[in-house]
TORSEKOL-924959 format. One record per residue (C-alpha): residue number from 1; x, y, z; chain; residue in one letter. Coordinates in nm, 2 decimals. Example, Ala and Ser with C-alpha at 12.3 -4.5 7.8 and 13.67 -1.06 7.14 Angstrom:
% TORSEKOL-924959
NODE	nr	east	north	up	kette	rest
NODE	1	1.23	-0.45	0.78	A	a
NODE	2	1.37	-0.11	0.71	A	s
% end
This chain:
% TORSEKOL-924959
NODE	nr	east	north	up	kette	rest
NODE	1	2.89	-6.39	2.65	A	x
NODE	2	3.19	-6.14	2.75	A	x
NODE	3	3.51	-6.20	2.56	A	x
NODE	4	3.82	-6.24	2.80	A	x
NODE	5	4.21	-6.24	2.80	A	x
NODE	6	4.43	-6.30	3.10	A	x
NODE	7	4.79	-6.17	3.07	A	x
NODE	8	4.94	-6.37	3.34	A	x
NODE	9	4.75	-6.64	3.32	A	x
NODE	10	5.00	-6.88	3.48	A	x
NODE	11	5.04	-6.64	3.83	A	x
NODE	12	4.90	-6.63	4.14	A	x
NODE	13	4.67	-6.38	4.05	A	x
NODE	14	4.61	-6.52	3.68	A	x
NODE	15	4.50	-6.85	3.84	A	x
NODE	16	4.26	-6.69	4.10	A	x
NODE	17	4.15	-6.54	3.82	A	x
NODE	18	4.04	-6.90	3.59	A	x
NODE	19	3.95	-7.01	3.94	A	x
NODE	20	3.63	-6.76	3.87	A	x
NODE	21	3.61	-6.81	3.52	A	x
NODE	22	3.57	-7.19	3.53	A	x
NODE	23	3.28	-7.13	3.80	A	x
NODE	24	3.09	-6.95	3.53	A	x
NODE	25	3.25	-7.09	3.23	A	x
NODE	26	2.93	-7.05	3.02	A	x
NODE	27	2.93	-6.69	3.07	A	x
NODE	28	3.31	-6.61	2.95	A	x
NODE	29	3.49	-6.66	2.61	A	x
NODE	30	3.80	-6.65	2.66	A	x
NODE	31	4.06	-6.47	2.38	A	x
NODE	32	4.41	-6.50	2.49	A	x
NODE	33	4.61	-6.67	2.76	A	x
NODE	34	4.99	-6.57	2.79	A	x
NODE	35	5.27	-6.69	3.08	A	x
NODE	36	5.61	-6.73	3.13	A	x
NODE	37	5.83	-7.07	3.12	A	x
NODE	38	5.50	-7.27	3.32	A	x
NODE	39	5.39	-7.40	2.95	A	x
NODE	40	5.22	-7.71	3.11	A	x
NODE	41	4.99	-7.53	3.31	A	x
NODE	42	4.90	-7.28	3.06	A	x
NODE	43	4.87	-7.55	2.79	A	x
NODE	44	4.62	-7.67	3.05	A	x
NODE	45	4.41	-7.37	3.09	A	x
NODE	46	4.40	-7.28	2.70	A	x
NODE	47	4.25	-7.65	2.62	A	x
NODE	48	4.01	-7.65	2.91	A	x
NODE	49	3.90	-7.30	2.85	A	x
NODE	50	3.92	-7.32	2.49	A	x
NODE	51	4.11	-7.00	2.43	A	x
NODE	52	4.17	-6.82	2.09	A	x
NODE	53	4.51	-6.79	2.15	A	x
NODE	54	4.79	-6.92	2.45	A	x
NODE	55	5.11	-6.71	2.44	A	x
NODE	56	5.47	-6.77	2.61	A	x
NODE	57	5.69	-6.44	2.65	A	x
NODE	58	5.96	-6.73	2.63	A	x
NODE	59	6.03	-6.78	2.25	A	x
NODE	60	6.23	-7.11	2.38	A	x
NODE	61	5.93	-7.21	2.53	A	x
NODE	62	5.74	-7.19	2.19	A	x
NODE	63	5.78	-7.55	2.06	A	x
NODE	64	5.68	-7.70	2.42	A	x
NODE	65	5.38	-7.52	2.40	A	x
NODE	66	5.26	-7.61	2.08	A	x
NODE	67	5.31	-7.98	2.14	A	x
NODE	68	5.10	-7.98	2.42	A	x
NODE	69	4.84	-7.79	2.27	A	x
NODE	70	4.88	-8.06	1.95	A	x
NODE	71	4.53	-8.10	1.79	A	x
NODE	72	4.37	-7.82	2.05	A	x
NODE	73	4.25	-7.58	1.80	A	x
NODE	74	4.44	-7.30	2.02	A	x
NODE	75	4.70	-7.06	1.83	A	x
NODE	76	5.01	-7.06	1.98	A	x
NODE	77	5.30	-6.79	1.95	A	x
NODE	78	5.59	-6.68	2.21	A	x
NODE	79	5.76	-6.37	2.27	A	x
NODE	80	5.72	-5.99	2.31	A	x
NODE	81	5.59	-5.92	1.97	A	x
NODE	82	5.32	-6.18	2.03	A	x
NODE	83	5.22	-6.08	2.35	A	x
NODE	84	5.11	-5.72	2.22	A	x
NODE	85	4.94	-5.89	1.95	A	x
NODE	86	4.74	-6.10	2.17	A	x
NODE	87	4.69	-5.76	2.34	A	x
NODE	88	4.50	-5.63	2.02	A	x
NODE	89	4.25	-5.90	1.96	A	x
NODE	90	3.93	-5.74	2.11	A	x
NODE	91	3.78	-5.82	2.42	A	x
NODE	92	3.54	-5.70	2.70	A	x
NODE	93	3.76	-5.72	2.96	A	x
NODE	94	4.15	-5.79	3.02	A	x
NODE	95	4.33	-5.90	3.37	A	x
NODE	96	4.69	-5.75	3.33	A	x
NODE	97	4.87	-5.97	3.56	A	x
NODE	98	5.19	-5.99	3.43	A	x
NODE	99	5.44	-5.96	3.68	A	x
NODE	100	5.72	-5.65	3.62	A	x
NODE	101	5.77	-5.38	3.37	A	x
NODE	102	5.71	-5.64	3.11	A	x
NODE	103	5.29	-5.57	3.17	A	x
NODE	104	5.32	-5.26	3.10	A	x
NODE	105	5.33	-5.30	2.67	A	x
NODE	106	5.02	-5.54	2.72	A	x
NODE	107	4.81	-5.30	2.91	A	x
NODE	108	4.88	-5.00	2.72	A	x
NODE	109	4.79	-5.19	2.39	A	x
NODE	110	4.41	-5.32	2.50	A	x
NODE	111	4.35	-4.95	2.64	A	x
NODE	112	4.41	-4.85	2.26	A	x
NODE	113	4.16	-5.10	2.19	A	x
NODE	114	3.89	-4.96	2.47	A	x
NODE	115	3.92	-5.26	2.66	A	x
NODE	116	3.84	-5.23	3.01	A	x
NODE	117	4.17	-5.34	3.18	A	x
NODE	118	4.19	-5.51	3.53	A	x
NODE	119	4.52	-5.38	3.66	A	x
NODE	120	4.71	-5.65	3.90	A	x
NODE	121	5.03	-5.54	3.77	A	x
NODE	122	5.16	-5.24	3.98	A	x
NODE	123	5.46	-5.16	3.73	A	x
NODE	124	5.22	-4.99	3.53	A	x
NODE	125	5.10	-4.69	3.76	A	x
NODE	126	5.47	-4.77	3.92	A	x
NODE	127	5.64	-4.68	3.62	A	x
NODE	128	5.39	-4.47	3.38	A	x
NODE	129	5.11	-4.38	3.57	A	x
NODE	130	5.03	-4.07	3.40	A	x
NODE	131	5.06	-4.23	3.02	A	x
NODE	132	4.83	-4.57	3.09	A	x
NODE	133	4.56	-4.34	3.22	A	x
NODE	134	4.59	-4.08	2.98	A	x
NODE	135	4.58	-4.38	2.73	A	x
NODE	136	4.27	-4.48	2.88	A	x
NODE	137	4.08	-4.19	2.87	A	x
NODE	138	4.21	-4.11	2.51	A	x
NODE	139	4.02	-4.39	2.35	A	x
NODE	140	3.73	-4.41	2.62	A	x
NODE	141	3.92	-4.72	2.81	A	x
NODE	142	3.83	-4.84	3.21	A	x
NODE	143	4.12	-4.92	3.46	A	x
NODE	144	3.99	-5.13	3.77	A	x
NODE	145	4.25	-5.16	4.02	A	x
NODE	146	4.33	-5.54	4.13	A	x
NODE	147	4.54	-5.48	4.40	A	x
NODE	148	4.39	-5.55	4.73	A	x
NODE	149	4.42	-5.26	4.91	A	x
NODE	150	4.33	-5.01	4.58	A	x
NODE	151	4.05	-5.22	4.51	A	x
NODE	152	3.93	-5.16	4.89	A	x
NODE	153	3.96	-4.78	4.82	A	x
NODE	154	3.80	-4.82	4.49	A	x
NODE	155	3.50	-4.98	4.68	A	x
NODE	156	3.50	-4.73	4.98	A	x
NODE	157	3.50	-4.44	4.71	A	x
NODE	158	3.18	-4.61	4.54	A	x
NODE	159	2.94	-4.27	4.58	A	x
NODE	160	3.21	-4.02	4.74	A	x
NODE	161	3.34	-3.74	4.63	A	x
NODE	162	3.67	-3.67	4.66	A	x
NODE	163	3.70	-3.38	4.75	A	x
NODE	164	3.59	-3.47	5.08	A	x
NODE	165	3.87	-3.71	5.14	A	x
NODE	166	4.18	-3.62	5.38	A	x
NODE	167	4.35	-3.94	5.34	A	x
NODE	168	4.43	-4.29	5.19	A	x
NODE	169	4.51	-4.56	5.47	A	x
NODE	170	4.64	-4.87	5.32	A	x
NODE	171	4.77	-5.15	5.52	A	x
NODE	172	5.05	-5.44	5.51	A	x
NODE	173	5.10	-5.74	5.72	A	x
NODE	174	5.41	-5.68	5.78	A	x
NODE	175	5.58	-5.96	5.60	A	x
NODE	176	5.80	-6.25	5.72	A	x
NODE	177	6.03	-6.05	5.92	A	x
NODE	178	5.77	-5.83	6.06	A	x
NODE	179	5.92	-5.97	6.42	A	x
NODE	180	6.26	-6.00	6.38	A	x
NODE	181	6.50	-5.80	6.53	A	x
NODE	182	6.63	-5.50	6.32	A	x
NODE	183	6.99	-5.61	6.30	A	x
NODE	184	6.89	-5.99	6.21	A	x
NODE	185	6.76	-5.92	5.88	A	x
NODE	186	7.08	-5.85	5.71	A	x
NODE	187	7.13	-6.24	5.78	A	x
NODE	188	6.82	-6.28	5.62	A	x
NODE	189	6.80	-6.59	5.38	A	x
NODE	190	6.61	-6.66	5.03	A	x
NODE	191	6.37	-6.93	5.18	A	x
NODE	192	6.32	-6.70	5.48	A	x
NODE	193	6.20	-6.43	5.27	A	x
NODE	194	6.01	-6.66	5.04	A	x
NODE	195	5.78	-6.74	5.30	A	x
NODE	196	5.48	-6.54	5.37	A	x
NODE	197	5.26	-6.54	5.71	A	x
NODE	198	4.88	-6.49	5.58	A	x
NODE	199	4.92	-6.51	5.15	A	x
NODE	200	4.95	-6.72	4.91	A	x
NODE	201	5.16	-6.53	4.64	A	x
NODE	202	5.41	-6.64	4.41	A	x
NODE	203	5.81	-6.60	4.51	A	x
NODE	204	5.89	-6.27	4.38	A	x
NODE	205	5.60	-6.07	4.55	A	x
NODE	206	5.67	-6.21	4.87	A	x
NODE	207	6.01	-6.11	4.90	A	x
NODE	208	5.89	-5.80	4.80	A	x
NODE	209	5.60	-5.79	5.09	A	x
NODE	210	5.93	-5.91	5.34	A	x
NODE	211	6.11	-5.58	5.23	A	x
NODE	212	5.80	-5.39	5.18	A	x
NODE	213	5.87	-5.31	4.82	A	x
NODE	214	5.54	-5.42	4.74	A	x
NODE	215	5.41	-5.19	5.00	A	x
NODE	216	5.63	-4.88	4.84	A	x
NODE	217	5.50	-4.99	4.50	A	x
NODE	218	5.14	-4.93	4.63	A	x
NODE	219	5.17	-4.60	4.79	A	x
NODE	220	5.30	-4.46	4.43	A	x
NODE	221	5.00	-4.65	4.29	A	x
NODE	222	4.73	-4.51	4.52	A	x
NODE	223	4.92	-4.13	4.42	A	x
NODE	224	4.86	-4.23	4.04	A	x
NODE	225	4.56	-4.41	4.06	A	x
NODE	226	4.32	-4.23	4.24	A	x
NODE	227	4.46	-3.86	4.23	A	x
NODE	228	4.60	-3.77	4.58	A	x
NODE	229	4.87	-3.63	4.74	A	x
NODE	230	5.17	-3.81	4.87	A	x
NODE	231	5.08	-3.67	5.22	A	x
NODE	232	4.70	-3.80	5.20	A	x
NODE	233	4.89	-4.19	5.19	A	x
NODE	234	4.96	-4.37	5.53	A	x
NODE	235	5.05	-4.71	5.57	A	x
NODE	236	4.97	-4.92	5.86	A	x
NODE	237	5.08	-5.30	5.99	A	x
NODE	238	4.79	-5.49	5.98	A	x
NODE	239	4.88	-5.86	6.10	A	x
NODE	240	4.53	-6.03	6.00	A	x
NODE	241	4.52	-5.87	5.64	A	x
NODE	242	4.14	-5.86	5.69	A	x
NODE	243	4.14	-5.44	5.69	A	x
NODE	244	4.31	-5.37	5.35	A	x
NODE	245	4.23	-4.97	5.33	A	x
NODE	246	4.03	-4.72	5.48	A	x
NODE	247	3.96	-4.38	5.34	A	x
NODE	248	3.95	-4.11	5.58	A	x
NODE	249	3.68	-3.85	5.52	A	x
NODE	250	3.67	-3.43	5.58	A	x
NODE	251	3.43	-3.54	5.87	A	x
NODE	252	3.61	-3.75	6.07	A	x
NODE	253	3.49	-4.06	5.94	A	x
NODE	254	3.67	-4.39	5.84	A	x
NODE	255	3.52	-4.59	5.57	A	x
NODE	256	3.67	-4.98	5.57	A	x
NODE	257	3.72	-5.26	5.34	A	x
NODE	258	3.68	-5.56	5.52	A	x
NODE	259	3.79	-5.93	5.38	A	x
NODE	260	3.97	-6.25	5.41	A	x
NODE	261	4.31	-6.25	5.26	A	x
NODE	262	4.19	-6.39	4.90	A	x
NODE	263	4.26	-6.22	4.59	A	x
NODE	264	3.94	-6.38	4.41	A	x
NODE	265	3.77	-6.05	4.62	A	x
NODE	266	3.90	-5.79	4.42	A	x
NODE	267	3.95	-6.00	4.10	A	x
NODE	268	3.55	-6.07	4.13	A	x
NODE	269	3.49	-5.71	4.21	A	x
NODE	270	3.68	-5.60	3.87	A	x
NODE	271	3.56	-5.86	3.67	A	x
NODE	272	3.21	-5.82	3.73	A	x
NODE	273	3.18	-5.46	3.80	A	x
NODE	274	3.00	-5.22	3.83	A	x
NODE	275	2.81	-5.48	4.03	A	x
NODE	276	2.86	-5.74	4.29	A	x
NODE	277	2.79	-6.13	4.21	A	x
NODE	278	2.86	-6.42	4.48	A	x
NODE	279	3.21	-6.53	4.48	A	x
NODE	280	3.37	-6.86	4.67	A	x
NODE	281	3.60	-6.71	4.95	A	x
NODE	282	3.54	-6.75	5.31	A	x
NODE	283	3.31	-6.54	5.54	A	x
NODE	284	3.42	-6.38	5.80	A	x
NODE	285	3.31	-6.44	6.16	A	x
NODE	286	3.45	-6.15	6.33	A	x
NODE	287	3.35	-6.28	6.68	A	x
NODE	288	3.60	-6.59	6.64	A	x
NODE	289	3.86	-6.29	6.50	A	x
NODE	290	3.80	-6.13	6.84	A	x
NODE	291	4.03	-5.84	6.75	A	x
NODE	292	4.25	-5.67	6.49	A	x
NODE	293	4.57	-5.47	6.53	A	x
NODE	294	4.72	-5.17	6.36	A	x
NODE	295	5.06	-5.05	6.42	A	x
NODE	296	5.29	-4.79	6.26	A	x
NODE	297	5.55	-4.92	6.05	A	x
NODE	298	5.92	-4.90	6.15	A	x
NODE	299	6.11	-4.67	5.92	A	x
NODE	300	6.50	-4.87	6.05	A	x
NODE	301	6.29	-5.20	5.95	A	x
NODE	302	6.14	-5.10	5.62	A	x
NODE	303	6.34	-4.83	5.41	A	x
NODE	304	6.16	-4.90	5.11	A	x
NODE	305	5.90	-4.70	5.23	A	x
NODE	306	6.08	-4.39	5.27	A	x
NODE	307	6.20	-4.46	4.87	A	x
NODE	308	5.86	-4.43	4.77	A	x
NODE	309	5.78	-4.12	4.96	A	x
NODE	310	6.11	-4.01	4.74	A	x
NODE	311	5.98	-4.10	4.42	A	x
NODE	312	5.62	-3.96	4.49	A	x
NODE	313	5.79	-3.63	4.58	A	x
NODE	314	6.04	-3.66	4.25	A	x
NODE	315	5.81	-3.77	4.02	A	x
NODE	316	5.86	-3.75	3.67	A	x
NODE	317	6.08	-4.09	3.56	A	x
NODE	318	6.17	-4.15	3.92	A	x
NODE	319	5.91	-4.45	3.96	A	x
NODE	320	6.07	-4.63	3.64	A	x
NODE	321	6.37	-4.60	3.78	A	x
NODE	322	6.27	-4.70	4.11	A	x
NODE	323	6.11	-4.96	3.94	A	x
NODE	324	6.39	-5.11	3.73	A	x
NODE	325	6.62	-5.06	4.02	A	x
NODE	326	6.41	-5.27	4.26	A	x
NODE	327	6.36	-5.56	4.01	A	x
NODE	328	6.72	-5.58	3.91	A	x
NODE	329	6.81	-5.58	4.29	A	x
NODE	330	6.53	-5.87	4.39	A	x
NODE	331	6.71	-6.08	4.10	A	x
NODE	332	7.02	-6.03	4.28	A	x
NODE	333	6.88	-6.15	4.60	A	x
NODE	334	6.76	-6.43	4.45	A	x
NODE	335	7.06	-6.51	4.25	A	x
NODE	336	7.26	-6.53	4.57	A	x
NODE	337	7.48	-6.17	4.47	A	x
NODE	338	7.33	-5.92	4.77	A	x
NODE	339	7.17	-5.98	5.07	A	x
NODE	340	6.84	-5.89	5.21	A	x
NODE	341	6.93	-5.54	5.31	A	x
NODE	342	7.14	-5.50	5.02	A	x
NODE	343	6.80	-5.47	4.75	A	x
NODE	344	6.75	-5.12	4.91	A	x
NODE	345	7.10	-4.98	4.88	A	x
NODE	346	7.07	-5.07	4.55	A	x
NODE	347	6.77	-4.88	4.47	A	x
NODE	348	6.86	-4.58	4.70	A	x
NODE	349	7.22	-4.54	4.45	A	x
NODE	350	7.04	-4.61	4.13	A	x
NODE	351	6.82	-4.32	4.28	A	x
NODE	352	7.06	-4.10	4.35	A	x
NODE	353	7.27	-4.15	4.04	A	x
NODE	354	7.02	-4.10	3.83	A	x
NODE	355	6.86	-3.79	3.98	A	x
NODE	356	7.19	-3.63	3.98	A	x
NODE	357	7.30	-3.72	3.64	A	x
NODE	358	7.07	-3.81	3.40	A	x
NODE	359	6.80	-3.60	3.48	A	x
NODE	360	6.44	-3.80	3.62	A	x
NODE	361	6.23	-3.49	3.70	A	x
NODE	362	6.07	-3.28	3.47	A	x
NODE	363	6.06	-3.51	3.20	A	x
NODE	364	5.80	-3.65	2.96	A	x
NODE	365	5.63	-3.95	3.04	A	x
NODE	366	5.63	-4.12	2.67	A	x
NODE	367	5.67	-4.43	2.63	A	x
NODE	368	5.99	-4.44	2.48	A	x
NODE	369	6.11	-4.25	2.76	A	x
NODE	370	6.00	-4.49	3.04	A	x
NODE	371	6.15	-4.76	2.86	A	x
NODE	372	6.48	-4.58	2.81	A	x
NODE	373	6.47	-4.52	3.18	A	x
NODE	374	6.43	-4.88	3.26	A	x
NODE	375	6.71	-4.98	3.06	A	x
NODE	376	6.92	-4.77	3.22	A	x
NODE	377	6.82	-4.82	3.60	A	x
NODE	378	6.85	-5.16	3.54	A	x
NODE	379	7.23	-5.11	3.43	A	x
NODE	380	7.29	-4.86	3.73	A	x
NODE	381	7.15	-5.11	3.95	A	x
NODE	382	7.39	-5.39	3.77	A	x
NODE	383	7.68	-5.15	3.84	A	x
NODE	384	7.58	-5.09	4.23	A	x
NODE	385	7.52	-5.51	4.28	A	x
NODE	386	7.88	-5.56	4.15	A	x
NODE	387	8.00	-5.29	4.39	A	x
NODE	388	7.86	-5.44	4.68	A	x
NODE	389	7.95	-5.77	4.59	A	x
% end
């Protein structure tokens, strides 16, 4: 029986991730659940799955969750301490889904431990790319990407070497606004952008896939993750989210990974890798798809992208920065404080404030100094919002 934890449990992704585990449930034991302020559904989980421990990051939430898990048998604790705790209690295998920086202390903890980690959360490579590898190779650790589109290059690199690969095509669907006109999106709305045309995702990550954060996130992912050059990383607009990424090889070739748009593909793939078991998501009948379109995307509609061809060039602490910067500026949208269009003004000055006078490049990638950096981009980013407000 493997022993599991799920940081995140209470997500999108965490969910998709039970989803599997309750399939098999015989197979899994499960160590530690953690979420946010959803203390009913991961009250739920715990007592159904019987889990060693269920953690809030909420300390306010703490008293909630222990009354519902009354007479459980289940630990409960709450807060950042505890969630690095839970972090250290060994398992086989650990799905960091954690959304933000905040998954980043989780992660780096059950590398220490050897723990193969499932990465969902793209702060991580976003923000400390170098250090949560280097962490994982220090103490003989296994990152598996989560993401859909790096666990599609993962897949298509099964057997390759890379040496022999000229370049990393992953795609996006584009988002909500994907047809509106450029100078409508500045009018742009919180329910509009909450809305997204082919996934299910939670609020946050769909804003982000309107603006093409998430998209900008990924490109500095697939730099960290697998080892390439910024100028091996293309991004295309997929509208079907079937192709997720190809990898383009020395002889011309184009491998594909090929799916329906459900994250239980690459959460299946990580969790029982290195080999392939059934999983419940749809087949595909490409005949009744008919066709599938690929289109550049439009620099005027989706700036972010340009930011993260920034940051890959920068390097150093630009991605916790950028980071830190973006989620700051998506709580302002969502607060009501900026607009749409405002989110990436607010990274771009963060950006350039920071580059010019505290120094991103260059720098070493410790802990303590990603954190520092966050702190800080995340009081640049304060400053520009009550500028533009």
């Amino acid at each position: 029986m493997r022993r599991i934890s799920v940081f995140g449990a209470t997500g999108s992704v965490g969910q998709s991730a039970l989803d599997l585990v309750r399939r098999d449930a015989g197979a899994y034991d499960v160590v530690a659940l953690t979420g946010g302020r959803n203390v009913r559904q991961l009250a739920d989980d715990a007592w159904a799955l019987k889990a060693d421990i269920a953690v809030t990051c909420y300390p306010e939430c703490h008293d909630d969750l222990k009354a519902l898990l009354d007479g459980s048998g289940v630990d409960v604790a709450a807060g950042t301490e505890a969630l690095s705790e839970a972090a250290t209690r060994p398992v086989d295998w650990a799905l960091s889904a954690i959304v933000g920086a905040a998954g980043l202390m989780p992660g780096l903890t059950a590398l220490e431990h050897g723990t193969t980690l499932a990465l969902a959360n793209k702060e991580s490579l976003v923000t400390a790319g170098p250090l949560l590898l280097g962490k994982a190779k220090a103490h003989g650790a296994t990152v598996l990407p989560v993401d859909s589109e790096h666990s599609a290059v993962f897949q298509a690199l099964v057997g390759e070497d890379m040496a022999a690969v000229e370049r990393v095509i992953i795609t996006a669907s584009g988002g909500a606004f994907r047809d509106w006109p450029v100078e409508k999106l500045a009018t742009a709305t919180l329910e509009q952008a909450s809305s997204h045309p082919n996934w299910d995702m939670g609020q946050r990550i769909t804003i982000d896939s309107a603006s093409m954060f998430n998209k900008a996130m990924e490109l500095i992912e697939t730099k960290e993750f697998f080892g390439v050059s910024p100028a091996m990383i293309e991004v295309l607009v997929h509208r079907e989210s079937l192709v997720h990424a190809l990898v383009g090889f020395n002889d011309g070739a184009l491998m594909a990974h090929v799916g329906p748009p459900d994250m239980r593909h690459a959460i299946g793939y990580a969790l029982h890798w290195p080999e392939r078991k059934e999983l419940p998501v749809d087949r595909l009948d490409l005949a009744a798809v008919g066709s599938l379109t690929f289109e550049s995307p439009d620099d005027a509609r989706y700036p972010a992208l340009r930011l993260a061809r920034r940051v890959m060039e920068e390097s150093g602490l630009s991605g916790a920065a950028f980071n830190a910067a973006k989620e700051r500026a998506l709580d302002g949208f969502i607060a009501g404080e900026i607009g749409f269009l405002d989110m990436c003004r607010v990274v771009t000055a963060v950006l350039d404030k920071m580059s010019s006078s505290d120094g991103l490049q260059n720098v070493e990638i410790s802990l303590d100094n990603v954190l520092d950096t966050d702190r800080l981009a995340r009081i640049r980013a304060g400053e520009a919002i009550s500028q533009l407000g």
